[in-house]
N, C-alpha and C positions, 0 to 999 in steps of 0.2 A: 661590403666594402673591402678595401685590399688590406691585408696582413704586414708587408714587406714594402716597404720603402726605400729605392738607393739614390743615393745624389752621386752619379761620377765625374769623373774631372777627363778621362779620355773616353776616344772610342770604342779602344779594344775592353774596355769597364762594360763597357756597354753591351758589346755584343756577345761577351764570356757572360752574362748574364742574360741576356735572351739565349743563348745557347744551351741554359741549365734550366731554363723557367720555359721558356718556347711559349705553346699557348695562354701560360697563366701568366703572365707577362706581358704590358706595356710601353712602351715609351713614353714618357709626359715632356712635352715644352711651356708651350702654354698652358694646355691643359684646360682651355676652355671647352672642349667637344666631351672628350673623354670622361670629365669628371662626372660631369650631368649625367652621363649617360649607363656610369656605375650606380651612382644614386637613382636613376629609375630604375634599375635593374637590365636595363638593355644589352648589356656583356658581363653574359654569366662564365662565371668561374675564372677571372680573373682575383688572382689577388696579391701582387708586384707590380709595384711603379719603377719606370727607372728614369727617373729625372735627370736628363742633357743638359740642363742652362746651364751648367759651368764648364761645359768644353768647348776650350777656343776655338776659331776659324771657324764658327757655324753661322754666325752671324754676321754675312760679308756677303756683298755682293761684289759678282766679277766680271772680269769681261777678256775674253780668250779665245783663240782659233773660232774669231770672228762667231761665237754664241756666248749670252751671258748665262751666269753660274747664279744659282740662290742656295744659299746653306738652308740645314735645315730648320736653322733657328730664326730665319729671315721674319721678322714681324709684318703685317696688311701693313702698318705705320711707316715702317723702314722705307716698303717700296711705295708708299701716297708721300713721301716727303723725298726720294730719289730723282733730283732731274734727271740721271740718266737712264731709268728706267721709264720716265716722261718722255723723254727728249725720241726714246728708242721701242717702248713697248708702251704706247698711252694706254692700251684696252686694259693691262693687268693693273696697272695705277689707276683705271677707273672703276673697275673690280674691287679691288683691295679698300677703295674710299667707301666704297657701299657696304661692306661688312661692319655691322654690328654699332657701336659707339664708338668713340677716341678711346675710352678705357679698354675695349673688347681689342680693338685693331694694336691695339700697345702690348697685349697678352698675348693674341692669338698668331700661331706662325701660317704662313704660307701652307708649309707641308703638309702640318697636322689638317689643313680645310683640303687638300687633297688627298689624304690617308684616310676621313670620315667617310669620304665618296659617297655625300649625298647627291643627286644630279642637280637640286637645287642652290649646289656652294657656287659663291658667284667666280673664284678665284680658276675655275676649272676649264669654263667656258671660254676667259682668250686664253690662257695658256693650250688647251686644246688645238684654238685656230693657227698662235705662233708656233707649232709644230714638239710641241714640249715633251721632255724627256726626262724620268726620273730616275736617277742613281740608289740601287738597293744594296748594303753592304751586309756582310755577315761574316764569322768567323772562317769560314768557308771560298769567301773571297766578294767579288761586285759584279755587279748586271747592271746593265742600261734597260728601261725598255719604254719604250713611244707608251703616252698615255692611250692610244687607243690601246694596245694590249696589256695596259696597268688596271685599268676597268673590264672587269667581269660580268657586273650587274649591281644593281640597284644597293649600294654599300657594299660591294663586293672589290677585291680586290686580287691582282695575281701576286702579292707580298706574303713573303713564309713569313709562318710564327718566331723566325731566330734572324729575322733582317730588320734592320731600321732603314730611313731611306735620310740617304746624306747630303742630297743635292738635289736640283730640280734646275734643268739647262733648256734653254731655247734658243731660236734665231732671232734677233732683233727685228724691228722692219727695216727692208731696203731703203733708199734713199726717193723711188718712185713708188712707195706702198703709204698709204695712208690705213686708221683701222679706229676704231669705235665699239666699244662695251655700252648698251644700254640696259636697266634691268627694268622690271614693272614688280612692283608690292602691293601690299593692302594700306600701305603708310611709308612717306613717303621718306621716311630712314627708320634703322631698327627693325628692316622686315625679312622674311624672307622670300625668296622670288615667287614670285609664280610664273615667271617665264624670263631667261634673260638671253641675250643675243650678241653676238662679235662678230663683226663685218672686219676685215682685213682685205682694201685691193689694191692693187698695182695696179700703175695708170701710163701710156707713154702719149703723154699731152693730155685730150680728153677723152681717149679710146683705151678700153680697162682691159688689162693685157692678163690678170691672173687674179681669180678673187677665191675667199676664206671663208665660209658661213657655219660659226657652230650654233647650236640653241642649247639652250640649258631649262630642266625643270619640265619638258614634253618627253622625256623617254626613262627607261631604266639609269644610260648614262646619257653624256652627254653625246649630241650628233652633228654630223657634217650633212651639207643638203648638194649632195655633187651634181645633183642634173640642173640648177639653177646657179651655181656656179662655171658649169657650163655654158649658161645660159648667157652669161652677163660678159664672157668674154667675146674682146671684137667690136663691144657694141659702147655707148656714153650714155652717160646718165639722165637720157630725157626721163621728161614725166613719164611718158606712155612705160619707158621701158623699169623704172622704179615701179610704178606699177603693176605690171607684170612678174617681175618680178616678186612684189609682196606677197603675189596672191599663191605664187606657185611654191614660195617657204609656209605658206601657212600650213597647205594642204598636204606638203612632206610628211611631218611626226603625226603617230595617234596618240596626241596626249589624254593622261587619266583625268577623271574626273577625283576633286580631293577637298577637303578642308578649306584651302586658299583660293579654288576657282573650279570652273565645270571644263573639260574639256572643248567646249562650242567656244568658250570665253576665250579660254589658251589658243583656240584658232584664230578668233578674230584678233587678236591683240597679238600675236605674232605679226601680221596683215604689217599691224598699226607700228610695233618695232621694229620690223625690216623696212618700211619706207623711211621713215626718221631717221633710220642707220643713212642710207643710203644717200639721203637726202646731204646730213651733216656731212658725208664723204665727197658729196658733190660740189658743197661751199668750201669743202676748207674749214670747216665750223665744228671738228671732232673733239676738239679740245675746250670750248668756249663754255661748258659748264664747269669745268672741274676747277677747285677752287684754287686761285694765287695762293693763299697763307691760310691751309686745312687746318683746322684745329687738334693739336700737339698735347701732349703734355707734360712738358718737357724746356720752355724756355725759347729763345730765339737760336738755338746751337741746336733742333733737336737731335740727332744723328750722333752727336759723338759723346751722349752718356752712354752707347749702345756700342759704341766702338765701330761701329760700322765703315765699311773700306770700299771705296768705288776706285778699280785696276783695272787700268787696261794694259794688257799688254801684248805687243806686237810679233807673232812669230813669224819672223823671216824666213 
């Protein structure tokens, strides 16, 4: 287990001590991935925490040069009780609802489920398809860099030992994109995926002018299926063409065979999630499971024991 313990209150606290500690060195927010993962021994030769939950502005969501901003301390709960990450990115608020319990979702940040970089974290997959982008700071200075080049491999990442990641920015949907998070478990919360999926298209009437397709939980990371995205533009969403399409995502990933499913399974049941995506995209029906009043806990105010701040602001 770790030696050193620091609680700081800024960021330069933060990064002057990844700076001296480097590999044997942490960050903790939540600290639901990380701690489990000491206690089984899966990150050898750590032994320095450096606990962020007391420095402000991490926990805000924003909305700026037309992309919203997630701090690093953004809770799954923050964004499943944000109408405007509803209103503007349903797939991550359907994502975010699937992660863990009410108590797990109240601890755990955004970041941290994308700094784990399992392929099976659900939070990964539409931030993926919204085009998402993470901010790495360090003493040294910031990088942006698109999640496809933040993913390495299979819990791998391209973040040095002496950066923390400060933010995590996307595009919203347009106003003619509709988009959908579905996941498949072994239980039907509390799981984790064996396969999940995010449809993201643009539509101009009923001819789909630009579509989105990541899968999550069939590869090392997570992937896009571009020739059936290709496929789907130009054309509306008859059956025949839902159906061809399912068939032609299935056959995309070679998923592994694992603990939670056999790869023949993860085929057929991609099949089965990309039709249902496409289907709910084609009623208008993306939104119809997710729930009016999620379970909180926290009151009928959840949002502002956490301080939480939804800004837009306009640059002329």
């Amino acid at each position: 287990m770790w030696k050193n313990y620091y609680s700081v209150t800024t960021i330069d606290e933060a990064l002057n001590l990844l700076e001296q500690y480097q590999d044997r060195a942490r960050i903790v927010a939540g600290g639901t991935d990380i701690i489990i993962e000491l206690e089984r021994g899966r990150r050898q030769g750590i032994d320095t925490l450096i606990d962020i939950t007391r420095v402000p502005g991490l926990n805000t969501i924003t909305t700026h040069n037309n992309q919203i901003h997630m701090g690093a301390l953004v809770t799954h709960n923050q964004v499943v009780d944000s109408q405007h990450i509803i209103n503007n990115a349903l797939p991550l608020a359907q994502a975010c609802w699937e992660v863990g319990a009410p108590q797990i979702r109240n601890r755990a940040t955004v970041a941290g489920n994308l700094i784990t970089a399992s392929p099976a974290n659900d939070t990964i997959t539409p931030l993926w398809a919204l085009g998402a982008s993470v901010t790495l700071q360090s003493t040294s200075g910031e990088r942006v860099i698109p999640l496809p080049e933040f993913y390495t491999g299979i819990r791998e990442t391209a973040m040095r030992p002496d950066e923390m990641m400060r933010e995590i920015s996307f595009n919203p949907l347009g106003e003619n994109e509709r988009g959908v998070f579905l996941k498949l478990g072994l239980r039907r919360a509390q799981a984790i995926a064996v396969i999940n999926v995010c449809v993201i298209l643009a539509f101009d009437g009923d001819v789909i002018t630009g579509a989105r397709i990541a899968l999550g939980s069939v590869a090392p990371t997570i992937v896009r299926v571009p020739e059936s995205e290709a496929f789907l533009r130009g054309k509306t969403l008859s059956d025949d063409v839902i159906r061809q399409t399912a068939v032609e995502v299935s056959q995309y990933p070679r998923p592994i065979d694992d603990v939670r499913g056999t790869a023949v399974y993860r085929t057929e049941m991609l099949k089965m999630l990309t039709a249902r995506a496409l289907r709910q995209l084609r009623d208008k029906a993306q939104g119809a499971s997710f729930p009016q009043r999620p379970a909180m806990l926290w009151g009928d105010n959840a949002s502002s024991s956490l301080q939480m701040a939804i800004r837009h602001e306009d640059d002329a």
